[in-house]
DRENVEX-999434 format. One record per atom (N, C-alpha, C): x, y, z; atom name; residue number from 1. Coordinates in pm, whole numbers. Layout:
N
@x X&y Y&z Z&mikol CA&pavo NUM;
...
REM end
This chain:
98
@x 994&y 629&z 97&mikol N&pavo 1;
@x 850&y 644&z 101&mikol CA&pavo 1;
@x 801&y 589&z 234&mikol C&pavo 1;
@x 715&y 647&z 272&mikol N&pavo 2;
@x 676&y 594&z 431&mikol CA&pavo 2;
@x 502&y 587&z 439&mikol C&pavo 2;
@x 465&y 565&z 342&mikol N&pavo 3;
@x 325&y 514&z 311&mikol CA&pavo 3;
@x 293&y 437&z 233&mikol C&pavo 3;
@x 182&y 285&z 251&mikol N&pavo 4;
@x 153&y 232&z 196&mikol CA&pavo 4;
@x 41&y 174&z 182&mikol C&pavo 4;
@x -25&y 80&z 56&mikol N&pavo 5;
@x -117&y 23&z 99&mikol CA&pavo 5;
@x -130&y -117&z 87&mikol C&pavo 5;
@x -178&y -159&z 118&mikol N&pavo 6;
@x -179&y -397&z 146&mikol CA&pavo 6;
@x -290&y -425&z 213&mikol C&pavo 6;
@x -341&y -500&z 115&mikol N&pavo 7;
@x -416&y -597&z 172&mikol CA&pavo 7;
@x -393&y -747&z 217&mikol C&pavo 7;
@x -270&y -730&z 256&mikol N&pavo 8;
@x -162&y -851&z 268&mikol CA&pavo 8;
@x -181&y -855&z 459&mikol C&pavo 8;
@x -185&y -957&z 530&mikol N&pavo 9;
@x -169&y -948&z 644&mikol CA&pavo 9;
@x -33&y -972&z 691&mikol C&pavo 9;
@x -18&y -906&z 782&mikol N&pavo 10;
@x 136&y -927&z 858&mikol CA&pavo 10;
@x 125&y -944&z 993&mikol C&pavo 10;
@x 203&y -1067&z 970&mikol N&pavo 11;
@x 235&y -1149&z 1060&mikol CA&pavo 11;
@x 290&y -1128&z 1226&mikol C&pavo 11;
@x 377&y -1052&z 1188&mikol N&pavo 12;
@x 477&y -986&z 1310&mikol CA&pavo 12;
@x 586&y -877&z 1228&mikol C&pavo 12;
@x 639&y -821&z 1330&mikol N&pavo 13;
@x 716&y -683&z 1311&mikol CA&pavo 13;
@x 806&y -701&z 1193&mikol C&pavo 13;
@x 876&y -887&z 1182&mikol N&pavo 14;
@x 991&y -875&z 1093&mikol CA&pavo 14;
@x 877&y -878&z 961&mikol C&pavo 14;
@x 797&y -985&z 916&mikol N&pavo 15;
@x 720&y -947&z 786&mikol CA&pavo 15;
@x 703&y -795&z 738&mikol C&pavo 15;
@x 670&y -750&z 858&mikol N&pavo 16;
@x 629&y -602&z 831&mikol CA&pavo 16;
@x 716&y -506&z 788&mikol C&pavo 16;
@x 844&y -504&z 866&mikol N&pavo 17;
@x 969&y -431&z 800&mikol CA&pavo 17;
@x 1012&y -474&z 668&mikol C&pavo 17;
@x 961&y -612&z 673&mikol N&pavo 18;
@x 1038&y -699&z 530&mikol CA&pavo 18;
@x 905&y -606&z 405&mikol C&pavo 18;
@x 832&y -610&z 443&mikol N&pavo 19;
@x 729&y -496&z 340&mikol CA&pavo 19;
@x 726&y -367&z 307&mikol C&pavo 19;
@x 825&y -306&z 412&mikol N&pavo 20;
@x 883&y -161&z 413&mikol CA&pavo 20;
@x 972&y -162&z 295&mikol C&pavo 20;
@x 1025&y -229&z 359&mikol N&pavo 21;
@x 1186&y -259&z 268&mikol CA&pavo 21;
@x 1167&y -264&z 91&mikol C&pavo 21;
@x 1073&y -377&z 87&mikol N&pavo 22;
@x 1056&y -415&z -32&mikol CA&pavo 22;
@x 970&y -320&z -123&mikol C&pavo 22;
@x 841&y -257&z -64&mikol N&pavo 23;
@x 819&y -112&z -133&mikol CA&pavo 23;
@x 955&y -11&z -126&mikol C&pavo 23;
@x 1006&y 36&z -50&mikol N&pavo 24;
@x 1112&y 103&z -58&mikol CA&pavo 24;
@x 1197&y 79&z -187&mikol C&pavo 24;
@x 1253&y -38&z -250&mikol N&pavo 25;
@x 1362&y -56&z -294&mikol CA&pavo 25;
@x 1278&y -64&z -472&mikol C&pavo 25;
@x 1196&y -53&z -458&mikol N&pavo 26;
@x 1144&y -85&z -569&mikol CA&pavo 26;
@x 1014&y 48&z -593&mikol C&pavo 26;
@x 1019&y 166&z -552&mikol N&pavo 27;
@x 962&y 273&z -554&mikol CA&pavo 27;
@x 1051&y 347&z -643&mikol C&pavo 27;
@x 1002&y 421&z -764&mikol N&pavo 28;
@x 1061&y 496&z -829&mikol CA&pavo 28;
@x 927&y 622&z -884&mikol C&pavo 28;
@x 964&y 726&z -847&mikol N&pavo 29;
@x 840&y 855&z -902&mikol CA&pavo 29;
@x 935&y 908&z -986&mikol C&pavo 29;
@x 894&y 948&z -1143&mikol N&pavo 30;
@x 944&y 1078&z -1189&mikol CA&pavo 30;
@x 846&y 1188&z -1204&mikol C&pavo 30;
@x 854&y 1304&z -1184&mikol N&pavo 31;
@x 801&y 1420&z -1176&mikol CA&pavo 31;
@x 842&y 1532&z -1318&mikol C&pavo 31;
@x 833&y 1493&z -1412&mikol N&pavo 32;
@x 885&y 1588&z -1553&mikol CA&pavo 32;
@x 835&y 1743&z -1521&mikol C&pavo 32;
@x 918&y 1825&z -1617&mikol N&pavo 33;
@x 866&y 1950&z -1646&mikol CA&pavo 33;
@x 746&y 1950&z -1685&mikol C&pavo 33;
@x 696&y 1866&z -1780&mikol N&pavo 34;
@x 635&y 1892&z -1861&mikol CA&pavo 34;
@x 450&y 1901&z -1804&mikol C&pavo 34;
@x 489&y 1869&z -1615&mikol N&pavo 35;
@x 343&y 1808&z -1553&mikol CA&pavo 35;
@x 317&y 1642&z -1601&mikol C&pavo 35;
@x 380&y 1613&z -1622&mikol N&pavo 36;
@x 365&y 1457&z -1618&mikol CA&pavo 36;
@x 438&y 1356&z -1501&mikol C&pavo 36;
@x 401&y 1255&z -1488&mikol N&pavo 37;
@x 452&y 1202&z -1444&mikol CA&pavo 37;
@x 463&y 960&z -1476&mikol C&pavo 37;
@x 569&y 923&z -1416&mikol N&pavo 38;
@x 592&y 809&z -1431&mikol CA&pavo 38;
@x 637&y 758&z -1259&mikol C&pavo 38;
@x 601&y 669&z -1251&mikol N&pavo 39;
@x 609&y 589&z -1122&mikol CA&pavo 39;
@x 640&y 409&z -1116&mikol C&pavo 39;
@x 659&y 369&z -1038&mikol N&pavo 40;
@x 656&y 273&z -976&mikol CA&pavo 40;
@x 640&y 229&z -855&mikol C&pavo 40;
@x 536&y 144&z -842&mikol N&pavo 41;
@x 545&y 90&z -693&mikol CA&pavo 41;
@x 466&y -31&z -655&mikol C&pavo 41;
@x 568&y -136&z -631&mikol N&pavo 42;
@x 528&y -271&z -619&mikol CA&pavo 42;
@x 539&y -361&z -781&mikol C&pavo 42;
@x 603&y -282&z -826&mikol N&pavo 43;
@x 615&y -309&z -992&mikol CA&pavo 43;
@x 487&y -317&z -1046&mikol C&pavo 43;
@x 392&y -200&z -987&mikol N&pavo 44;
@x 286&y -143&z -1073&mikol CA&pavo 44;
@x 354&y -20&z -1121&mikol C&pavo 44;
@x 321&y -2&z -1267&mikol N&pavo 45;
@x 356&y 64&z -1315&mikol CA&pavo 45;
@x 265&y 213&z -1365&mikol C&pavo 45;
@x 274&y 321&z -1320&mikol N&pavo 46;
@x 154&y 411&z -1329&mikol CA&pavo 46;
@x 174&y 517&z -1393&mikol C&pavo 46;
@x 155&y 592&z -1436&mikol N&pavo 47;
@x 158&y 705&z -1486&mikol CA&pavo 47;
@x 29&y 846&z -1508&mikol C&pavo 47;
@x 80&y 960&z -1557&mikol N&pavo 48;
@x -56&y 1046&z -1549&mikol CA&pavo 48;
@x -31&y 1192&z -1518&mikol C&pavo 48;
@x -67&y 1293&z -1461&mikol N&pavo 49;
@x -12&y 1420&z -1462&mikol CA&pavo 49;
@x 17&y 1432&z -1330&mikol C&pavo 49;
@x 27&y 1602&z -1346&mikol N&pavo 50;
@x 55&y 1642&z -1168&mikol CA&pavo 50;
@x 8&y 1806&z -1198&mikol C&pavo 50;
@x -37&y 1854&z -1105&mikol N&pavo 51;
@x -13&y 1984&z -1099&mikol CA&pavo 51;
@x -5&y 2062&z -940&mikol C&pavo 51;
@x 40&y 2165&z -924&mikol N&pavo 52;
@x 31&y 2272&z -798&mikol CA&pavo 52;
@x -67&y 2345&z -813&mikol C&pavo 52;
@x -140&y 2312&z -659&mikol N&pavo 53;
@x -256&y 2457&z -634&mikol CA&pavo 53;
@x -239&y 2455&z -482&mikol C&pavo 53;
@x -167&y 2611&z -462&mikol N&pavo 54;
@x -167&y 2650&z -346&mikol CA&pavo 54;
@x -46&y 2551&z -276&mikol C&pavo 54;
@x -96&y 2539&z -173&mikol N&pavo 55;
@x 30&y 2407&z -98&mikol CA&pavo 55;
@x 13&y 2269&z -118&mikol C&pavo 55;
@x -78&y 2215&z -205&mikol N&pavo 56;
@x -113&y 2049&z -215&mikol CA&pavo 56;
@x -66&y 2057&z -374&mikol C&pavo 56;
@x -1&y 1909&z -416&mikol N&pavo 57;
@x -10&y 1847&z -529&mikol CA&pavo 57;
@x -105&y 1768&z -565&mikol C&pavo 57;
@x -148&y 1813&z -704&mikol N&pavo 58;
@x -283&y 1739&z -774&mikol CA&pavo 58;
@x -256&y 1618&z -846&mikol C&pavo 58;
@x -237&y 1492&z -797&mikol N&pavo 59;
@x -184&y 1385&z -880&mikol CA&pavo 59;
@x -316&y 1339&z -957&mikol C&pavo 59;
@x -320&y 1319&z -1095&mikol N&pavo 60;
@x -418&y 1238&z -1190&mikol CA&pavo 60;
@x -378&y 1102&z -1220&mikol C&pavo 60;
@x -415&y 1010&z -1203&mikol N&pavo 61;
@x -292&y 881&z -1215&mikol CA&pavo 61;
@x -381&y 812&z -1327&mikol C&pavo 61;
@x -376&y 815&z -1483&mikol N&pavo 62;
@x -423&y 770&z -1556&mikol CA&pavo 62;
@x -423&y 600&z -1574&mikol C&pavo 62;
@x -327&y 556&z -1507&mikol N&pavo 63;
@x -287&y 449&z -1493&mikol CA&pavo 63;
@x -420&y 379&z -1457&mikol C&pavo 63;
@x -439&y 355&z -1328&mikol N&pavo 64;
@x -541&y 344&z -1221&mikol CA&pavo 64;
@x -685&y 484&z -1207&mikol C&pavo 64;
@x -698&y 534&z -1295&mikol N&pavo 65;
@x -786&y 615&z -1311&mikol CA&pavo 65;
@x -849&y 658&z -1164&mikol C&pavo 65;
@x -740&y 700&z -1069&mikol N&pavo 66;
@x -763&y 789&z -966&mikol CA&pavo 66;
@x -702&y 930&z -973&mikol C&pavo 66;
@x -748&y 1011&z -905&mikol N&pavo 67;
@x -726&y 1117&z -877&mikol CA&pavo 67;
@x -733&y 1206&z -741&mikol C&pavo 67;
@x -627&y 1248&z -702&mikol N&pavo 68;
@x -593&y 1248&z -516&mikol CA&pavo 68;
@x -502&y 1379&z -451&mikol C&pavo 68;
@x -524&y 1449&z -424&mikol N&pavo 69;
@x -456&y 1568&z -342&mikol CA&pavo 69;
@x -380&y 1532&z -203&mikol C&pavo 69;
@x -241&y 1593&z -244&mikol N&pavo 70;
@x -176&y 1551&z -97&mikol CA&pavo 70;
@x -99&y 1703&z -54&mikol C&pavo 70;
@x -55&y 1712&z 67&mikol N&pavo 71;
@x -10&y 1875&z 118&mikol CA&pavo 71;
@x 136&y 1853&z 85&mikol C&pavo 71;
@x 173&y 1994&z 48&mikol N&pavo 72;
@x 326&y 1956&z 19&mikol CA&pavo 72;
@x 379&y 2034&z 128&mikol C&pavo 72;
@x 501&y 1898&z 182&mikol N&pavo 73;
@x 591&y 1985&z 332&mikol CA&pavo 73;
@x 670&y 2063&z 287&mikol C&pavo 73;
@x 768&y 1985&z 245&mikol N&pavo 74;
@x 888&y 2063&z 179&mikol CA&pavo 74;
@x 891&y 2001&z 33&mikol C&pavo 74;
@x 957&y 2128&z -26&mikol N&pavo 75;
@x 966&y 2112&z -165&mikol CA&pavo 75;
@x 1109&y 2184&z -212&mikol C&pavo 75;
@x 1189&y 2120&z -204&mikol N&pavo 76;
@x 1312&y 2223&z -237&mikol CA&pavo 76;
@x 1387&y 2142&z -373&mikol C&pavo 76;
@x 1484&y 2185&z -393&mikol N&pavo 77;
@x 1602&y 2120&z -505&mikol CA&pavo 77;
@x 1629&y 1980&z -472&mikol C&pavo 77;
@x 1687&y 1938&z -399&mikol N&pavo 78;
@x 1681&y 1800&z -300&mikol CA&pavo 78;
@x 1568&y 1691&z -285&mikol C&pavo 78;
@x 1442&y 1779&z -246&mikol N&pavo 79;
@x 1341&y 1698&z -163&mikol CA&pavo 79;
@x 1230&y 1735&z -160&mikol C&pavo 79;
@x 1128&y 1618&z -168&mikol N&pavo 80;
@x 1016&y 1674&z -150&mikol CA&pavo 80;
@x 901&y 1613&z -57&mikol C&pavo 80;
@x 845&y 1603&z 61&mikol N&pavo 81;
@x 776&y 1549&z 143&mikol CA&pavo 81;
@x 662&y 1602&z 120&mikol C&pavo 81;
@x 573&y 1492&z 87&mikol N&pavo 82;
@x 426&y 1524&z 127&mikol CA&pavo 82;
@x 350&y 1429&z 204&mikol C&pavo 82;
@x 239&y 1519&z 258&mikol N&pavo 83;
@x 177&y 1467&z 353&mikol CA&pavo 83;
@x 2&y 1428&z 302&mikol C&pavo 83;
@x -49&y 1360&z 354&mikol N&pavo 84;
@x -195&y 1247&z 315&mikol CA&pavo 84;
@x -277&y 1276&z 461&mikol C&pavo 84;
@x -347&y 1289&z 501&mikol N&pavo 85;
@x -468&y 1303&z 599&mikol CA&pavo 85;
@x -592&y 1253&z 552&mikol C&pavo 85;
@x -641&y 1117&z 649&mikol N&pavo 86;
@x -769&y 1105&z 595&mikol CA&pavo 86;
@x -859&y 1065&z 683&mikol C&pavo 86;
@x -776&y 1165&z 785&mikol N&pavo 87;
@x -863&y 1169&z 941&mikol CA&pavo 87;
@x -869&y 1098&z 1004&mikol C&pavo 87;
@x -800&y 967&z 1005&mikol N&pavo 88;
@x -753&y 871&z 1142&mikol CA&pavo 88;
@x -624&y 872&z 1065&mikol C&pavo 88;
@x -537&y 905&z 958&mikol N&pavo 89;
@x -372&y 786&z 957&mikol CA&pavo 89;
@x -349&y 932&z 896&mikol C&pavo 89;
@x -236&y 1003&z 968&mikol N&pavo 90;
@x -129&y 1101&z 871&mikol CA&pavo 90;
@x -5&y 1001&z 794&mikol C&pavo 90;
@x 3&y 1010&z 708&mikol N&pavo 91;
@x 82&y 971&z 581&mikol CA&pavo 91;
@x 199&y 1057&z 516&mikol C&pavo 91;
@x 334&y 1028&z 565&mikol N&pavo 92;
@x 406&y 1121&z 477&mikol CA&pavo 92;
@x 460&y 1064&z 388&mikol C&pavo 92;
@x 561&y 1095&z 274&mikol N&pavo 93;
@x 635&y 1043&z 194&mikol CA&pavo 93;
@x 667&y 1132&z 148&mikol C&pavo 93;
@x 829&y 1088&z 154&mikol N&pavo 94;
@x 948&y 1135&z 155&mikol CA&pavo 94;
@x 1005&y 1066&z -1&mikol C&pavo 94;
@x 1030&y 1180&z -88&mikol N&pavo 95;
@x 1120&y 1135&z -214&mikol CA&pavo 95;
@x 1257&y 1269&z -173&mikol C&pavo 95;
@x 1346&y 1182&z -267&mikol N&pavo 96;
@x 1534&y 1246&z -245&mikol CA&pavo 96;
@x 1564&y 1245&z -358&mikol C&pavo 96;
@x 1592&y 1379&z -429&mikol N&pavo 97;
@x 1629&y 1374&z -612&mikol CA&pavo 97;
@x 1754&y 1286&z -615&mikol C&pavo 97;
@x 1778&y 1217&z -696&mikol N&pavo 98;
@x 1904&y 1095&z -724&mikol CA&pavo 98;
@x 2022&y 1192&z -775&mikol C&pavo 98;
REM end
């Protein structure tokens, strides 16, 4: 995953990688058939639907009662990258089927 959010300040470059890292290792999305979905991140635990329209995914996150559109790069068997724009920060994130 290569996007995040904190309201945590960092210090210098190593804190900062050390915050990469630690969302990284502890990020888990599932994406079901069924349009549902389950997540993790930061050991928040979220859940809620999903759907496709056109080239963006429609995430509903019942969890956190948001709801948010992101562009999808690639979407294949393997992988799926999407991208976030919110007009100053492009945002991608990168998931790899296990």
């Amino acid at each position: 995953m290569s996007s995040f959010e904190s309201n945590q300040n960092v210090q210098n470059q190593d804190d900062f990688q050390k915050t990469i890292n630690q969302i990284i290792r502890t990020t888990s999305i599932n994406f079901a058939e069924d349009k549902t979905f389950t997540g993790t991140i930061w050991n928040d635990t979220s859940f809620g639907t999903w759907n496709l329209k056109g080239d963006s995914l429609i995430i509903t996150d019942l969890a956190n009662r948001n709801k948010f559109k992101v562009k999808i790069i690639t979407l294949d068997f393997y992988n799926l990258v999407l991208e976030e724009n919110d007009g100053q920060v492009i945002e991608r994130l990168y998931f790899i089927k296990k």
